[in-house]
N, C-alpha and C positions, 0 to 999 in steps of 0.2 A: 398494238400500234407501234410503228418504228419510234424508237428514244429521240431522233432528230427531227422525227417529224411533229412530234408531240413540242418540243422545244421550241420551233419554229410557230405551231401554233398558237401555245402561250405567249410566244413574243407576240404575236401582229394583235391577239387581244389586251395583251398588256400595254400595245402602243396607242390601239383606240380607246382606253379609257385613258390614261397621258393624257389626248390630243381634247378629252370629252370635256374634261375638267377644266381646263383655264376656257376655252369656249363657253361652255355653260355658264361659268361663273359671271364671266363679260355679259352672258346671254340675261342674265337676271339682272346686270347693273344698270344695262345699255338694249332693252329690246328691240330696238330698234337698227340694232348693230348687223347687217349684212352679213360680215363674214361671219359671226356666230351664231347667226340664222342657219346660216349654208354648214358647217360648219355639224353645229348642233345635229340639224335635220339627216347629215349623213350618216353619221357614228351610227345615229338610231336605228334608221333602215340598214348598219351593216349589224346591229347585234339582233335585230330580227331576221334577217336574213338565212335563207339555205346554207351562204358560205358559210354563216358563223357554226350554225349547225352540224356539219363538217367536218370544223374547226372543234368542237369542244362537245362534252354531252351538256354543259351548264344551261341554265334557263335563259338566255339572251335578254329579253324583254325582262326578267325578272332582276338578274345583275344590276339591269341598265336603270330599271325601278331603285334600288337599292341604295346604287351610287348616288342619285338627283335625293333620296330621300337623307342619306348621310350627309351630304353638304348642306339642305337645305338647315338642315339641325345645326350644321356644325356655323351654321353663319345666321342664327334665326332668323331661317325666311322660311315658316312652313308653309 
């Protein structure tokens, strides 16, 4: 795989977890919160997603598992 392209796909995955994290967090404080409903609900269908597949050989739904279970620890809310 092209070096730039590889680079490029790490970034847009490194920006959807960025964007997953302060939504989620909102999402557990405020469920009720609209934008990190919408928000939330995106991220997920893009790390399930074909693109992300793509984009990476990693387990998308498994990451995406990982992350929710690392903060839930990291702020006791299991």
């Amino acid at each position: 795989m092209d070096e730039n392209y590889q680079k490029l796909a790490n970034a847009i995955i490194l920006q959807a977890v960025k964007d997953f994290k302060p939504a989620y967090r909102r999402l557990k404080n405020h469920p009720n919160d609209r934008l990190a409903q919408d928000t939330v609900r995106e991220i997920t269908k893009f790390f399930c997603s074909q693109y992300f597949e793509a984009l990476s050989d990693l387990d998308g739904p498994a990451l995406l598992n990982r992350i929710m279970r690392e903060m839930d620890e990291k702020h006791g809310k299991n």
